[in-house]
Backbone bond lengths (Angstrom), bond angles and torsions (degrees), N, CA, C in turn:
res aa  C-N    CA-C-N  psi(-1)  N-CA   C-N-CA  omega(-1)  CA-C   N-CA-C  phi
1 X - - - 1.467 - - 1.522 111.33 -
2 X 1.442 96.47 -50.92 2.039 86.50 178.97 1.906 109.65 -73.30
3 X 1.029 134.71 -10.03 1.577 131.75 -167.74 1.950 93.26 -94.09
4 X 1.739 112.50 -28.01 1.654 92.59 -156.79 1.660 80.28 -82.82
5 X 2.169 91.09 152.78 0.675 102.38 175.65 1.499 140.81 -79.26
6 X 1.280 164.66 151.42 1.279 137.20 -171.63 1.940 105.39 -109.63
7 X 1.790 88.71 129.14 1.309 113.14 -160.85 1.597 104.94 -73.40
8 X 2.068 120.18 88.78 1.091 113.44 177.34 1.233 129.39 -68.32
9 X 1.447 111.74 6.75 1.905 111.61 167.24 1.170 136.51 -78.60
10 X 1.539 81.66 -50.56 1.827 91.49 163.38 1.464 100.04 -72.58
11 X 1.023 155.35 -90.48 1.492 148.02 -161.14 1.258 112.77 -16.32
12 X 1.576 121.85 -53.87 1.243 110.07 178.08 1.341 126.57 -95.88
13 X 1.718 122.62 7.71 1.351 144.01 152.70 1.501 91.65 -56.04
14 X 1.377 128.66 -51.78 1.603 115.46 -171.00 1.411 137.09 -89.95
15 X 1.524 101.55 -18.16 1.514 108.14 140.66 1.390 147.60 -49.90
16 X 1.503 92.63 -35.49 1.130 112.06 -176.97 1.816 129.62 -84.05
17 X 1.658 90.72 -16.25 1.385 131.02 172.25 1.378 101.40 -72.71
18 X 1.678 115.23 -27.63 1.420 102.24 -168.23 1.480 106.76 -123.09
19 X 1.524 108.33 41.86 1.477 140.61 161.23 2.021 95.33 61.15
20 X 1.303 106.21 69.58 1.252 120.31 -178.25 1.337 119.12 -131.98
21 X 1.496 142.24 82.60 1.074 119.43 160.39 1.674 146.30 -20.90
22 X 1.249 112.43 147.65 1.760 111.93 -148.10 1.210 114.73 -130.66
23 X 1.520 135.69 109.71 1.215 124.84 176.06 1.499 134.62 -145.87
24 X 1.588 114.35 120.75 1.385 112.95 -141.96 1.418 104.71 -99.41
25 X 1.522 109.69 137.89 1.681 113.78 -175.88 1.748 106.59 -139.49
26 X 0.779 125.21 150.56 1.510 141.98 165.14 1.421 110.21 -94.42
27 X 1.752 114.72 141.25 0.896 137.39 137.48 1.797 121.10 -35.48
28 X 1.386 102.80 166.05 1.507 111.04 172.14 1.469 117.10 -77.11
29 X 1.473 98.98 -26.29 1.781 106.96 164.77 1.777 139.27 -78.38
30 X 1.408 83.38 111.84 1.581 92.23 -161.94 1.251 110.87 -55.67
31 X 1.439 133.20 -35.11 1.745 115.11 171.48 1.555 96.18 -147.95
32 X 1.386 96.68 -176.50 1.730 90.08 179.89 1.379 130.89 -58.47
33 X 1.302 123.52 -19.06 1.042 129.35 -149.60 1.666 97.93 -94.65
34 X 1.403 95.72 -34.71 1.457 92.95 176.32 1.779 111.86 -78.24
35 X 1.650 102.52 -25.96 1.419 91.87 171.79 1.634 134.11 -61.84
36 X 1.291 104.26 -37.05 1.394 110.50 158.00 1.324 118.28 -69.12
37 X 1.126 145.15 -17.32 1.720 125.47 173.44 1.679 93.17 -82.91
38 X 1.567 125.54 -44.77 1.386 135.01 -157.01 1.166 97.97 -74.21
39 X 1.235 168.31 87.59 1.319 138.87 169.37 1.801 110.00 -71.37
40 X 1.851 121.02 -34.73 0.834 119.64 165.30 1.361 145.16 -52.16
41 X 1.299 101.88 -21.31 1.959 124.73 177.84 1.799 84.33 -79.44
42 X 1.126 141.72 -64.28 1.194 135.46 -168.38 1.037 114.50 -61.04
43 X 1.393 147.54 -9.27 1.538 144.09 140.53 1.549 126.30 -84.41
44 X 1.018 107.55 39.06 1.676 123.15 -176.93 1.691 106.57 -158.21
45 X 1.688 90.40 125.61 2.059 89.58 171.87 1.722 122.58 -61.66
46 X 0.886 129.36 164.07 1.286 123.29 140.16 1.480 128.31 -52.52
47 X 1.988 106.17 124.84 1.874 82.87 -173.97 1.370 124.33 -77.19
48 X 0.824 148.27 1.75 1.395 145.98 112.94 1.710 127.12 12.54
49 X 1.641 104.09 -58.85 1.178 123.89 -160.51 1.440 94.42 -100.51
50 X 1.083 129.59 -23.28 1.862 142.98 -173.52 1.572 95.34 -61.73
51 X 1.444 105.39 -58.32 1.310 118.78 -152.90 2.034 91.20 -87.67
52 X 1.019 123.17 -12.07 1.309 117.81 165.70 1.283 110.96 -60.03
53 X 1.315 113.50 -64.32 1.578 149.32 177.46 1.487 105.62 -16.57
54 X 1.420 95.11 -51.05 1.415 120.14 -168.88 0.945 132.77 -88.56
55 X 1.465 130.09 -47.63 1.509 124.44 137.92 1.205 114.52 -38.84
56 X 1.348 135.64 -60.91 1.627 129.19 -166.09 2.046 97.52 -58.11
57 X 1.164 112.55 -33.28 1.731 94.63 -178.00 1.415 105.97 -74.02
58 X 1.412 120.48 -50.84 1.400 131.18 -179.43 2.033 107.33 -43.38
59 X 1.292 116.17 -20.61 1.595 130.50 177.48 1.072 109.71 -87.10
60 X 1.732 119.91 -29.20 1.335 116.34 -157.44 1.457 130.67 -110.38
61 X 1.686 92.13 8.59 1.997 88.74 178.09 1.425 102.43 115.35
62 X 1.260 78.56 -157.88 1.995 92.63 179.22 1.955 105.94 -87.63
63 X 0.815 90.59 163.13 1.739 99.13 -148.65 2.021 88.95 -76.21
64 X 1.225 100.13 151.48 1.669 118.02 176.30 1.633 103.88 -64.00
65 X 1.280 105.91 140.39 1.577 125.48 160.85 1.308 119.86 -49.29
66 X 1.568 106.59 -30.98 1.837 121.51 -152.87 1.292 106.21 -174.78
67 X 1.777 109.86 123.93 1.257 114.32 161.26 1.369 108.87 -107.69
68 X 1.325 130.85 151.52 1.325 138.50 148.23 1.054 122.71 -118.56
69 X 1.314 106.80 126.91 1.630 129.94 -160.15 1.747 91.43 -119.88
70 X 1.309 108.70 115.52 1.549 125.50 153.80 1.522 111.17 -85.90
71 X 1.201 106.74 147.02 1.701 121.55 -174.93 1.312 105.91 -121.71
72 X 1.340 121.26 168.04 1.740 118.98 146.91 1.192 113.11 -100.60
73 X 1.754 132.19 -3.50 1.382 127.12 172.40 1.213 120.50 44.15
74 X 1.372 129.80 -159.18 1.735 118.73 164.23 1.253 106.21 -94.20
75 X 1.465 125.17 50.41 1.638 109.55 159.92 1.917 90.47 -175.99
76 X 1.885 92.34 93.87 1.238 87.15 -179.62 1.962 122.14 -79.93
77 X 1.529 78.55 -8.57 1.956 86.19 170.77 1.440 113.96 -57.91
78 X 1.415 120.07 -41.63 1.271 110.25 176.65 1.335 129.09 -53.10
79 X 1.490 106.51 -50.81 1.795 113.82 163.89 1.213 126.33 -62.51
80 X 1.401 100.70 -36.41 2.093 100.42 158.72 1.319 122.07 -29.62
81 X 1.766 95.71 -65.87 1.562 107.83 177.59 1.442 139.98 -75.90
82 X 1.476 97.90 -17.61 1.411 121.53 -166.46 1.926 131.96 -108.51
83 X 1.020 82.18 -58.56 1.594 106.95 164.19 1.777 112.11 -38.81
84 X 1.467 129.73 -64.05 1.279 99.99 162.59 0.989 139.29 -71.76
85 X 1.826 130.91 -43.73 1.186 113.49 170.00 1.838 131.27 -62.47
86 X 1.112 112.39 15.27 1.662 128.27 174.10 1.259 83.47 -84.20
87 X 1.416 130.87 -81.93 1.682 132.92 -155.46 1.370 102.62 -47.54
88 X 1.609 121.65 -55.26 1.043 118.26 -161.93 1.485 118.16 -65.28
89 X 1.798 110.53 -21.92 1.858 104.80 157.20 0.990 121.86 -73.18
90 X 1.692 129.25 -41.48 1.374 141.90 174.04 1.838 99.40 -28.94
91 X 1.067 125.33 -51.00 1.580 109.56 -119.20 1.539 87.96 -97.24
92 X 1.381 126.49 -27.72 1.938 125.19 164.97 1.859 98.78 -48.66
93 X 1.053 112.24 -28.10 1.502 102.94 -163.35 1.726 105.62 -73.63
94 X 1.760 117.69 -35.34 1.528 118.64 -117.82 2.098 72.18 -96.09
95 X 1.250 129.38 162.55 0.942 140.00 147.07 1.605 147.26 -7.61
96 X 1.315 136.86 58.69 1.409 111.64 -161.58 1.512 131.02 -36.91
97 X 0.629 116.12 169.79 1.690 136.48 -164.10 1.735 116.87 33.30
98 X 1.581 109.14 0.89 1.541 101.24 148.61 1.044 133.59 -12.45
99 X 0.961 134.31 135.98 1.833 131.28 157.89 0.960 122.59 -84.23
100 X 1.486 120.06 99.28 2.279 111.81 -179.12 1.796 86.61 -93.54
101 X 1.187 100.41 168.84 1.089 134.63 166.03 1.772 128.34 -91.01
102 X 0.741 124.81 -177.82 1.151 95.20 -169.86 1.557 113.34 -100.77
103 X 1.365 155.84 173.30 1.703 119.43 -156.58 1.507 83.61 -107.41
104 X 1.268 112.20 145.75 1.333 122.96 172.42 1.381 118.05 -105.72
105 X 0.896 104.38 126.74 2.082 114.93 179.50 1.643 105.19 -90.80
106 X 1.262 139.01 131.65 1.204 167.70 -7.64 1.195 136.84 112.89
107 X 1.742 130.74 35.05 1.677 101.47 -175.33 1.209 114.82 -109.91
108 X 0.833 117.89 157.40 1.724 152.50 -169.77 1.632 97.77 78.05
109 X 1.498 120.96 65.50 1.652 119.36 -178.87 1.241 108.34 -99.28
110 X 1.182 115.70 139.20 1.709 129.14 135.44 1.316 125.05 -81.44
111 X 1.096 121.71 161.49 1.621 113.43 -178.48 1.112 130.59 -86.86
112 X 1.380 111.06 18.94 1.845 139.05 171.34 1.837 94.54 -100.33
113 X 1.015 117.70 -23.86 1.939 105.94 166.83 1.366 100.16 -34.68
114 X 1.699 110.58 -80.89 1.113 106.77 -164.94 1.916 142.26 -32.92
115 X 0.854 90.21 -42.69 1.704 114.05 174.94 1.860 95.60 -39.47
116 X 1.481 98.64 -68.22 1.593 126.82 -174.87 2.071 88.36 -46.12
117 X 0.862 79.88 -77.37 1.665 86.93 -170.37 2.012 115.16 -30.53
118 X 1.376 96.76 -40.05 1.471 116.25 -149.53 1.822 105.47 -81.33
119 X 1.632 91.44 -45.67 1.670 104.02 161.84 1.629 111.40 -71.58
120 X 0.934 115.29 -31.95 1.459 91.53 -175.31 1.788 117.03 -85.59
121 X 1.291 95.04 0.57 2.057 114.30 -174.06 1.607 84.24 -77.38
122 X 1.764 119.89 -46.30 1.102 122.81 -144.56 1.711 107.04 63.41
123 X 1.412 101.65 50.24 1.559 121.91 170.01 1.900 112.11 -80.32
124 X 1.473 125.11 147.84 1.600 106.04 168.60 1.208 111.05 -112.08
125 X 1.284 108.80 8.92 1.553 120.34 162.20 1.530 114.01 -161.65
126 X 1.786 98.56 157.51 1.781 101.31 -159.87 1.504 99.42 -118.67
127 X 1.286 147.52 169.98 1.077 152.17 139.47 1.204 116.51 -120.58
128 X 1.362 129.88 144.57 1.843 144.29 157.47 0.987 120.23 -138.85
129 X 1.404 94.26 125.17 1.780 122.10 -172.44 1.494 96.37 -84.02
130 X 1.094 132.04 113.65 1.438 115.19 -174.15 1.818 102.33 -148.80
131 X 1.507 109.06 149.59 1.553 125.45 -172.96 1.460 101.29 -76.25
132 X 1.800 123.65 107.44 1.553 105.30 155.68 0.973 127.38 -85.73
133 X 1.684 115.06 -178.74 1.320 133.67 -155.79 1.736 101.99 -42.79
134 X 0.833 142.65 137.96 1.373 138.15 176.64 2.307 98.28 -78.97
135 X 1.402 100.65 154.37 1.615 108.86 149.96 1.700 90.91 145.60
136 X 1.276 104.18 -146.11 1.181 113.03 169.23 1.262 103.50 65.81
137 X 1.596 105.64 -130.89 1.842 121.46 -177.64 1.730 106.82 -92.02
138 X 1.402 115.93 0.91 1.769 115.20 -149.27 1.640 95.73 -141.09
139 X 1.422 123.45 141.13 1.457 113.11 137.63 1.909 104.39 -113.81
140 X 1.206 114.14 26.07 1.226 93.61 -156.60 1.904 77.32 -145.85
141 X 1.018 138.48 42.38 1.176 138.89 159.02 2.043 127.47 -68.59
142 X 0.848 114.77 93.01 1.361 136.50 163.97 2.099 120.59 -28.37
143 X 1.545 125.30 79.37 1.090 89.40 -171.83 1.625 89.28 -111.71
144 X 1.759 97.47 171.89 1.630 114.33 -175.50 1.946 104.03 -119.69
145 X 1.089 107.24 126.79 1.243 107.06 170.37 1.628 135.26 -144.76
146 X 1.345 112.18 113.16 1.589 129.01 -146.01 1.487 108.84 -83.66
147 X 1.123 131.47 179.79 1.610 112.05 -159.05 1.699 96.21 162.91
148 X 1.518 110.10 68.94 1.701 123.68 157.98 1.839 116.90 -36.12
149 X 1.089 93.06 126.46 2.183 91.59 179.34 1.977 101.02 45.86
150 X 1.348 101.94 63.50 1.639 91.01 171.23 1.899 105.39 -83.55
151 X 1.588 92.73 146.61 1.251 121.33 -159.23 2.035 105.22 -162.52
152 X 1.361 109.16 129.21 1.126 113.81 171.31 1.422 113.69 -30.03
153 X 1.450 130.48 138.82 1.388 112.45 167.80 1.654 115.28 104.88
154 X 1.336 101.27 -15.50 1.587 112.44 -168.92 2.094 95.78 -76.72
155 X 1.279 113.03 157.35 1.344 121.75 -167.26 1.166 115.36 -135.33
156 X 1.375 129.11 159.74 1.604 117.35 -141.21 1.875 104.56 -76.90
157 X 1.521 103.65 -29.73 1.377 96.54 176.65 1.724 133.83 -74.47
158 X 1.407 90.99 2.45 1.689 104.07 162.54 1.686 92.10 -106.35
159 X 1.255 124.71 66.39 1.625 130.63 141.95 1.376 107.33 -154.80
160 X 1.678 96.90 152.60 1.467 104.79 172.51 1.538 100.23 -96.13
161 X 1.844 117.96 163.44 1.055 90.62 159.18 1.755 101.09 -177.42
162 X 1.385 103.60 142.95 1.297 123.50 -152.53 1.535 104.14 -106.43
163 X 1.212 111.03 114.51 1.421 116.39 -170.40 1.496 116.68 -118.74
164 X 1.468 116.91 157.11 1.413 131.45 176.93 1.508 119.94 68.63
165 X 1.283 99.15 42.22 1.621 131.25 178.02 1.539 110.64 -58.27
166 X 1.457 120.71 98.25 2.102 108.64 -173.73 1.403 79.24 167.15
167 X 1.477 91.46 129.48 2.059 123.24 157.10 1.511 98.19 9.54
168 X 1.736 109.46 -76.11 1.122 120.91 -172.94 1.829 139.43 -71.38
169 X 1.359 86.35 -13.00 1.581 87.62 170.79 2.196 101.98 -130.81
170 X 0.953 128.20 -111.90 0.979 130.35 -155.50 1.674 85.66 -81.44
171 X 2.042 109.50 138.39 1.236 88.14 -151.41 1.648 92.21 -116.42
172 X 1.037 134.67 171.98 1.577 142.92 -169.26 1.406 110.98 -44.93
173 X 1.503 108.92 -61.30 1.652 97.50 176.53 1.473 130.17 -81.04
174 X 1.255 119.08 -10.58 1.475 139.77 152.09 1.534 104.65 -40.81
175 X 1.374 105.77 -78.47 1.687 113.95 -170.55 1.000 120.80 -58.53
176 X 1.576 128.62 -25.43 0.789 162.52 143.30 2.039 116.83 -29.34
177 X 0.918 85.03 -66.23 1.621 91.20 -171.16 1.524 88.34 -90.32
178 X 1.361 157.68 -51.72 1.529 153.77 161.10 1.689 98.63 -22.38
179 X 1.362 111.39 -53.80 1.457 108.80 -170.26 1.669 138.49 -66.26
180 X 1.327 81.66 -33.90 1.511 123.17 168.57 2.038 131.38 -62.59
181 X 1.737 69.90 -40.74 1.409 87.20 -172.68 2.284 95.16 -93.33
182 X 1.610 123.56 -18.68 1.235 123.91 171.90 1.745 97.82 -74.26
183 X 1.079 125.30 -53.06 1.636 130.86 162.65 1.676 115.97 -2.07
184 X 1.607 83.39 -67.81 1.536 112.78 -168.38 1.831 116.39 -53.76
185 X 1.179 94.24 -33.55 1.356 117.92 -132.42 1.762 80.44 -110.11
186 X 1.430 137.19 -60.34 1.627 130.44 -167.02 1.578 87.25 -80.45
187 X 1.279 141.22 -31.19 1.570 108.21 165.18 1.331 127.49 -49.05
188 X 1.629 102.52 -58.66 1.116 95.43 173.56 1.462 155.81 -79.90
189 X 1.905 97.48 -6.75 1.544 95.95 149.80 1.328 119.87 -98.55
190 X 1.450 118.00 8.20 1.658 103.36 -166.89 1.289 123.91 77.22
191 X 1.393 140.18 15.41 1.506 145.50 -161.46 1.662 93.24 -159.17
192 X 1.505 91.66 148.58 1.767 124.53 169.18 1.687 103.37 -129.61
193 X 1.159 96.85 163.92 1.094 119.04 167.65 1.851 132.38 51.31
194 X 0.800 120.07 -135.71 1.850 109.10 -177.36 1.402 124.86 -27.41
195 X 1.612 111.18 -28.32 1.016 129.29 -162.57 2.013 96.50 -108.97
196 X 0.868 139.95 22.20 1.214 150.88 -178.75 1.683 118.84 -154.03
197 X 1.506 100.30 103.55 1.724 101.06 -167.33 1.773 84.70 -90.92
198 X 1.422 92.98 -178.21 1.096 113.05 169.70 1.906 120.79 -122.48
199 X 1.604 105.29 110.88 1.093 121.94 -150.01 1.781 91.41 -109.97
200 X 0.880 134.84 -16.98 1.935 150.86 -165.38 1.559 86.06 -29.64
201 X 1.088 129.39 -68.30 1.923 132.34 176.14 1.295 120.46 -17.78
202 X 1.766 98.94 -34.64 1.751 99.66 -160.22 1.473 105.13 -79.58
203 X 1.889 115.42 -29.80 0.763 113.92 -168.14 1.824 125.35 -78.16
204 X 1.214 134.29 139.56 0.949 147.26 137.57 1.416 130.69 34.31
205 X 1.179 133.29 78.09 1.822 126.61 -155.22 1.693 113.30 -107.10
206 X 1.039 114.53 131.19 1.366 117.80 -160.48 1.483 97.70 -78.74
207 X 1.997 108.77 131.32 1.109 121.85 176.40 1.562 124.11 -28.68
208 X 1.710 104.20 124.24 1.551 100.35 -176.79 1.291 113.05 102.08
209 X 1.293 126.43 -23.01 1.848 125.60 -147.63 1.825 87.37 -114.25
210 X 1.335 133.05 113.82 1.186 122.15 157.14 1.595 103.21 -51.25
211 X 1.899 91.44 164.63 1.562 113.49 164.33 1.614 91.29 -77.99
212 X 1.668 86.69 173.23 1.517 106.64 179.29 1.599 94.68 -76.25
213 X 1.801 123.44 168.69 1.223 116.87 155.44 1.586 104.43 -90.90
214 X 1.358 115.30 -23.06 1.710 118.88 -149.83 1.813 90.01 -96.46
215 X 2.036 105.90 132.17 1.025 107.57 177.02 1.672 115.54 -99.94
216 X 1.256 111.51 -170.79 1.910 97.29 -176.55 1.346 102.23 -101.22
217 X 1.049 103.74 155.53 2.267 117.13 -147.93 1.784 76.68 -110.96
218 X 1.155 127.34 112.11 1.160 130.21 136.10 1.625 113.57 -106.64
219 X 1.835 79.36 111.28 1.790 106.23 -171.97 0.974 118.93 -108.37
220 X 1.636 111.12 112.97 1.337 116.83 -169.92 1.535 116.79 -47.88
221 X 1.582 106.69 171.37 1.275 94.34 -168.35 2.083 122.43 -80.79
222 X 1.564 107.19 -14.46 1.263 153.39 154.38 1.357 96.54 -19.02
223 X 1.949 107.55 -80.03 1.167 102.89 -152.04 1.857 113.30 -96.38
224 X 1.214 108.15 11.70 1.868 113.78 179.50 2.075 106.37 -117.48
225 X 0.924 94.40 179.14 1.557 100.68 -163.89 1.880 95.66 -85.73
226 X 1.272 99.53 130.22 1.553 106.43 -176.08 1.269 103.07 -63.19
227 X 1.274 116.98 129.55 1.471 136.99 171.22 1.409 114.22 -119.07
């Protein structure tokens, strides 16, 4: 699970299917092998891709509400499988006339890319769809991780983040509406992470529709694989 590679054509053939702009960047890690010894090259773009970043915002207006940055993490099966149909529930939820950005694809990522990505969009909030550590019950586990004013330098306890995203555990429109509803919520106070619980339960469920059972896993940084 962590060596296969994740197939960025089709991925962004299916984004794009689901009327999403598409844009592909590399890590600082030149192949896997270096991504696993490097973990630090995998939380940094290529400068190359920085300075892409940057012209395309400098072209594009007033800066996006929200980037989402997909990864292949160590389990690009998960984003194979997962990563579009997540967006494609996300996006009934997110705000009209928002500004997204356009979603950027990711390989050899850590979940410190995003940050990199998000400042240079001149984004005020980041998202990454990203593959965790595989073992346990999963190789194909789905994680989400949120990130208010991302900026180089940002640290895991300024993110929220919602883990074990797949059919079988936390399920599409769940994570989905949890994510949506953390979205909502670091715009409008300006804060991520420690300082932002997740309250999505309290709110209000439209006649007929159970609540979710699955709550949002904010996992310390202790007990998941440093990214």
């Amino acid at each position: 699970a962590i060596h296969t590679p994740l197939d960025m054509a089709a991925l962004q053939a299916a984004l794009e299917q689901a009327g999403r702009g598409v844009l592909q960047l590399r890590s600082q890690a030149a192949d896997r092998n270096e991504y696993l010894r490097r973990p630090d090259l995998g939380r940094r773009l290529a400068p190359a891709d920085v300075q892409r970043l940057r012209a395309m915002a400098a072209a594009a207006g007033p800066p996006p509400e929200l980037c989402v940055v997909v990864g292949d993490g160590l389990s690009s099966l998960a984003v194979q499988r997962h990563a579009a149909p997540l967006l494609a529930a996300l996006l009934p939820h997110l705000a009209p006339g928002w500004r997204l950005a356009p979603v950027v694809l990711v390989q050899q990522a850590r979940v410190a890319v995003a940050d990199e990505v998000g400042e240079a969009l001149g984004a005020r909030l980041s998202v990454i769809l990203i593959g965790e550590r595989p073992g346990l019950s999963s190789p194909d586990s789905l994680g989400i991780y949120l990130t208010h004013g991302p900026r180089v330098g940002r640290h895991d306890a300024q993110r929220n983040c919602i883990s074990n995203v797949r059919p079988e555990g936390l399920a599409y429109p769940q994570a989905a509406r949890k994510l949506a509803w953390l979205i909502r919520q670091a715009l409008q106070r300006g804060l991520s992470g420690v300082d932002l619980k997740d309250e999505s339960e309290a709110e209000a469920w439209l006649p007929g529709t159970p609540p979710p059972t699955d709550s949002l896993v904010s996992v310390p940084p202790s007990s998941q694989e440093k990214t």
